[in-house]
N, C-alpha and C positions, 0 to 999 in steps of 0.2 A: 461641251462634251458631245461629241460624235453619238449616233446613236450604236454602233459596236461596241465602241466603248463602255456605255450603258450597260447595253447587255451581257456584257461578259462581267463587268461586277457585279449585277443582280445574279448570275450564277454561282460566281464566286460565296458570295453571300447566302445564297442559300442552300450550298454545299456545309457549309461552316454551322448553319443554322439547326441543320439535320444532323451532324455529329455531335453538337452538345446534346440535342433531345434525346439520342441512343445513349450517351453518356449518362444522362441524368437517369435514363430510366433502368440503365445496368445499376448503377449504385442503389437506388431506392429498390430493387429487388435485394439486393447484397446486403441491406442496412435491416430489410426485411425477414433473412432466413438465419442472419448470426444470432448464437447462442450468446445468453448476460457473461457476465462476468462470475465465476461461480469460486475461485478462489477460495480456500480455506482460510488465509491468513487475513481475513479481515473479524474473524470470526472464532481464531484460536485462541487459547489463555497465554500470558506470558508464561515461559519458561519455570519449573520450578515451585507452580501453584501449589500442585498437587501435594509435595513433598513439605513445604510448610504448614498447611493446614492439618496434617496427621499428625503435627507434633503440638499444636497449640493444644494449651489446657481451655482455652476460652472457647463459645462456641464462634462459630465459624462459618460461613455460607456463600459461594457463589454462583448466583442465578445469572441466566443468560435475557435476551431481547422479550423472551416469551414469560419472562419468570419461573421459567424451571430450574429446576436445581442442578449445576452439573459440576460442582465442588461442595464438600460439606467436612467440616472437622467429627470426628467421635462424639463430641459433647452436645454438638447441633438433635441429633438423634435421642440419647440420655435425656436432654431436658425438652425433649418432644416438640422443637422450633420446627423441624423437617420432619413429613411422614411421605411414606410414597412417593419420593421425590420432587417434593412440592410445600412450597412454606406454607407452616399450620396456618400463622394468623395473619391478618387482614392487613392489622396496622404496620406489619413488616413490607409485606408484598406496596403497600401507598410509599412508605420513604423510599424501596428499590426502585420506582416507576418517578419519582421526582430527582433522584438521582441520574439518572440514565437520561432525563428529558434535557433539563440542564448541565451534570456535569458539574455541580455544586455538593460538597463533601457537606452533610449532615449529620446529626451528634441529637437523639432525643432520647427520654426516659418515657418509658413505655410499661403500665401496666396488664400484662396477657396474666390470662388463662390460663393454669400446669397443665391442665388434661378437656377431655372432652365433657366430664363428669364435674357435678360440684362445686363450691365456689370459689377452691383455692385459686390463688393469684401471685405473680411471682410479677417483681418493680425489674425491671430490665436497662440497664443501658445502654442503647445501638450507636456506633458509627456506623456509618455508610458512604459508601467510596466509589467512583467508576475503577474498574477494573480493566486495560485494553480497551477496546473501541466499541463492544458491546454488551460488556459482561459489566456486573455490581458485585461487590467484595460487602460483606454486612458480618460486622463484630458485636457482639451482644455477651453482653457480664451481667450474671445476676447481683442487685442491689436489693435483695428483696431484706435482707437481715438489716440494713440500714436502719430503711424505714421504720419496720417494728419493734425495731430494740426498746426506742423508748416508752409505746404504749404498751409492752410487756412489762416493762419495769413497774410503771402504775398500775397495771393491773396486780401483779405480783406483791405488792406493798398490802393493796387493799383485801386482797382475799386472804393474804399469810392476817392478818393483823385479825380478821374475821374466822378463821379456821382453827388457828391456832389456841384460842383462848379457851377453846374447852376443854383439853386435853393436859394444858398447862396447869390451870384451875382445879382440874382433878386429882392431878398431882399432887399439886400442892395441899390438897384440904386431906388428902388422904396420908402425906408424910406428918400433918399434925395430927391425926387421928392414931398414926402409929405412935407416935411421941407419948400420947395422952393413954395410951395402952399398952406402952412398955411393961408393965406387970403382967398381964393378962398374953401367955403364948400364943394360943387359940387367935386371939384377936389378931394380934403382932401377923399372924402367918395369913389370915385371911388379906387383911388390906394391904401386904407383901403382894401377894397373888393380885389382887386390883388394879394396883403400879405397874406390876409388871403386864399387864394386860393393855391401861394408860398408854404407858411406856412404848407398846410393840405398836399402837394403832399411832401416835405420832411421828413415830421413825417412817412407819408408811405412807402420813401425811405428806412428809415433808419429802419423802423420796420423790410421789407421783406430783407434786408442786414443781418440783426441778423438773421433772423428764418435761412436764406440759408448758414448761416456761422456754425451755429447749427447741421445742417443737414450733412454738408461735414465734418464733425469730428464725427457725428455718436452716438452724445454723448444722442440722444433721444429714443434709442430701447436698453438699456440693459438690460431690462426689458420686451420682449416681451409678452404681453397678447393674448388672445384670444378676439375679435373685431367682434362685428356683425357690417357687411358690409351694412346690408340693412339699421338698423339702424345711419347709420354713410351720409349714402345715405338721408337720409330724414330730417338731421341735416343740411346737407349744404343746400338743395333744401330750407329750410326753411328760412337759414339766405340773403337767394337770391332773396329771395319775395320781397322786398320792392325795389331793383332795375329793377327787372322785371316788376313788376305793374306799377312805374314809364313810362316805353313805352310800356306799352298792349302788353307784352309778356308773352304769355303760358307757363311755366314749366311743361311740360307734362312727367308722370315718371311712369315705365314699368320695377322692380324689382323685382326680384325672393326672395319669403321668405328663412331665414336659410341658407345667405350666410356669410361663417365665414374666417377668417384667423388669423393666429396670427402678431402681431403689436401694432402700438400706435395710438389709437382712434382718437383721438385729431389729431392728422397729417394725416390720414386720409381724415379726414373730410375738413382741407385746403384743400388738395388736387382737391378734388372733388369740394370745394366751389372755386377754383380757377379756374376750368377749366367752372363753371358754369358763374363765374362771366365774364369770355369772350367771352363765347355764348353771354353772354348776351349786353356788351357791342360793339362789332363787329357787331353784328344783327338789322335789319330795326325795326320799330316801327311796332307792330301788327304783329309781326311775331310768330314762334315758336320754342321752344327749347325741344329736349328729354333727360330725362335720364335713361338707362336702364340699369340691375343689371343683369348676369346670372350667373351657370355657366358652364364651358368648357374644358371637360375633368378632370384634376386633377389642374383646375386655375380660378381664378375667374376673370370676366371679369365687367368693369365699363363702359360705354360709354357716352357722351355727346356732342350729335348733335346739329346746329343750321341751320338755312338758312341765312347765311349773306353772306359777298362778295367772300368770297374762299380766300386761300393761296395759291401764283404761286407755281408751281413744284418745282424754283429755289432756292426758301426759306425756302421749307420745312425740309431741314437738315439741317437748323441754327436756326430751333423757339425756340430749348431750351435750346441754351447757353446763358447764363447771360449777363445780360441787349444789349439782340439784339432786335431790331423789326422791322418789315416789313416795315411797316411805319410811321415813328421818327412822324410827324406831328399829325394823329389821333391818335399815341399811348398816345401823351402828350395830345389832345384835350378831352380823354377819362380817361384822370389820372394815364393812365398806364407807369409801373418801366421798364419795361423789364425783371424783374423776376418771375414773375407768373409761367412762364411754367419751368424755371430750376428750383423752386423751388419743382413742379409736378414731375419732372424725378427725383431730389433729395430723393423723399420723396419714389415714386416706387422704386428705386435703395437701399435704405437701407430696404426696405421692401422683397428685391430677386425678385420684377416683373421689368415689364417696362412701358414705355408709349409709343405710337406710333400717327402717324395722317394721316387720308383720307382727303386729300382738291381738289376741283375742282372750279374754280374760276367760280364765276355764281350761282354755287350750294351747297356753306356753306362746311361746316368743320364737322368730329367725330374725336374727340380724344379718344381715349381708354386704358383704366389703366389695365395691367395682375398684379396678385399678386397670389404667392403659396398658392390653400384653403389649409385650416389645416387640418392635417391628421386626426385628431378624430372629425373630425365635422359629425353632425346627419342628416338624412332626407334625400332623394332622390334625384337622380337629374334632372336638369331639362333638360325637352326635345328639344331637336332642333328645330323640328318645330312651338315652343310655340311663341305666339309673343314676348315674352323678350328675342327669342336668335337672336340677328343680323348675318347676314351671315359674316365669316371669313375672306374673300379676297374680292377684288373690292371693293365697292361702300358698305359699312356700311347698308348703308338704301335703298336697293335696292330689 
């Protein structure tokens, strides 16, 4: 090869050499200033989500990449799995996060928490599904009445078997006593009046036995509604009247409007008429009883005060196990089962609150019922220093 020859394809050559490197380096600016891919559709729900989960009775939930919530059924809210747009507990948000990693459809039974308060606990059963390319679809059915049916059964065996036999025994010794004083009127009418006194304290036995055997199988909130408290509050106070007037006692009541939660009205309202009806029964004649409605943070708060004898310190973590009381003698002088207050804790436990008690012997009793308000309830809140908030620690009424 000639030496022009040479030279004109080393030119050639690095003509050719210099336009890939302008090449290369337009692209790598180009590759540089392009915006991602930002696309909705990698990251929309399929068609029609929306519209199913409003109609399921079961709860319901679909979290996205972040595990936020951005579908949810009615029920999901109701049994408190979703607050704020964000699953309550833990062990849900673990199976949505191993879902979503692999793409593996999971099926576990999961014991949670109802509320933020106390120790009721509700047996769950979750599927968990990918949903579209980032979302998890999560089905949860309460099983919690499964579980307990059968240790309510034995407990219900062994306390009827236990409660029952004084009441029966009464009966009975006192229809032969009438027998044995069929001549004598006088007699005949007094131990008449006995039975029938027997008589009325058994039918209550056996009433508050069902409701609290009801209660511990859970089988009365599959349905939670939304419940105006205040209204539920003026319900019991009412049906309390005519034992209160009975000894010139004040039902004095100090409740904040538009306090809501979701639950069962009706149990509720025992509730509150149970704890009224032991103010009132425990309390001197011409005394006074409060009851005040606020509420407290993200909880609503029940109270009911009285001035009767106080509860020693020693007894106050037994008052609301079933059929205990302080004292066997007035509780029977007074009508009382020994279930009023486990049926109260029963009743805040499947609701997610609790109940607690301030007693000082000398200076009466509050009991006070917490229950989770409901996340879409209206209207402000109320203020601390208003008189229906009681202060939080110490002395209720102080």
């Amino acid at each position: 090869m000639d030496a022009t020859t040479a030279a004109v394809l080393a030119g050639f050559a690095g003509l050719l050499t210099g336009a890939l490197a302008v090449i290369a380096v337009r692209y790598s600016e180009r590759q540089q200033t392009q915006l991602p891919d930002t696309t909705p559709l990698a990251t929309s729900l399929p068609p029609g989500v929306g519209d199913v989960l409003a109609v399921l009775r079961s709860s319901a939930i679909v979290v996205d990449s972040a595990d936020a919530v951005t579908k949810m059924s009615p029920a999901a809210v109701a049994y408190g799995l979703v607050r704020d747009g964000e699953l309550v507990h833990a062990e849900l948000r673990h199976l949505a996060r191993q879902v979503r990693r692999d793409g593996v459809i999971r099926e576990s039974q999961l014991e949670l928490s109802r509320g933020p308060l106390g120790q009721g606990r509700s047996i769950m059963q979750a599927r968990v599904a990918p949903l579209g390319s980032s979302h998890v679809l999560l089905l949860v059915e309460d099983h919690t009445q499964a579980r307990r049916v059968e240790e309510v059964r034995r407990d219900f065996v062994a306390n009827v078997s236990h409660e029952l036999k004084t009441p029966v025994g009464g009966i009975g010794l006192l229809a032969e006593a009438i027998l044995d004083a069929k001549d004598d009127p006088v007699a005949v009418e007094r131990f008449a009046g006995r039975m029938q006194v027997e008589s009325h304290r058994l039918a209550q036995l056996v009433k508050e036995i069902v409701d609290l055997s009801r209660l511990q199988v859970a089988d009365t909130l599959h349905e939670p509604r939304l419940v105006d408290v205040t209204a539920a509050v003026h319900e019991a106070i009412d049906y309390s009247r005519v034992g209160s007037d009975a000894k010139q006692i004040e039902i004095a009541e100090a409740c904040a409007p538009d306090l809501k939660v979701f639950g069962d009205e009706d149990l509720l309202v025992t509730a509150v008429r149970n704890l009224i009806g032991n103010a009132v029964a425990y309390s001197g004649n011409g005394t006074r009883v409060a009851v005040g409605g606020r509420l407290n943070g993200d909880m609503v708060e029940i109270t009911v005060t009285d001035q009767g004898q106080g509860i020693p310190q020693a007894e106050q973590a037994r008052i609301f196990e079933r059929f205990y009381r302080v004292d066997g003698a007035r509780s029977r002088a007074t009508g009382g089962t020994g279930l009023g207050l486990a049926i109260v804790k029963h009743i805040c436990a499947n609701h997610g609150g609790d109940v607690t008690v301030w007693s000082e012997e000398g200076r009466g009793s509050t009991f006070t019922i917490r229950l989770p308000a409901a996340a879409d309830r209206s209207g402000g809140r109320i203020d601390p220093a208003s008189p229906t908030a009681a202060p939080s620690q110490g002395d209720p009424r102080a």
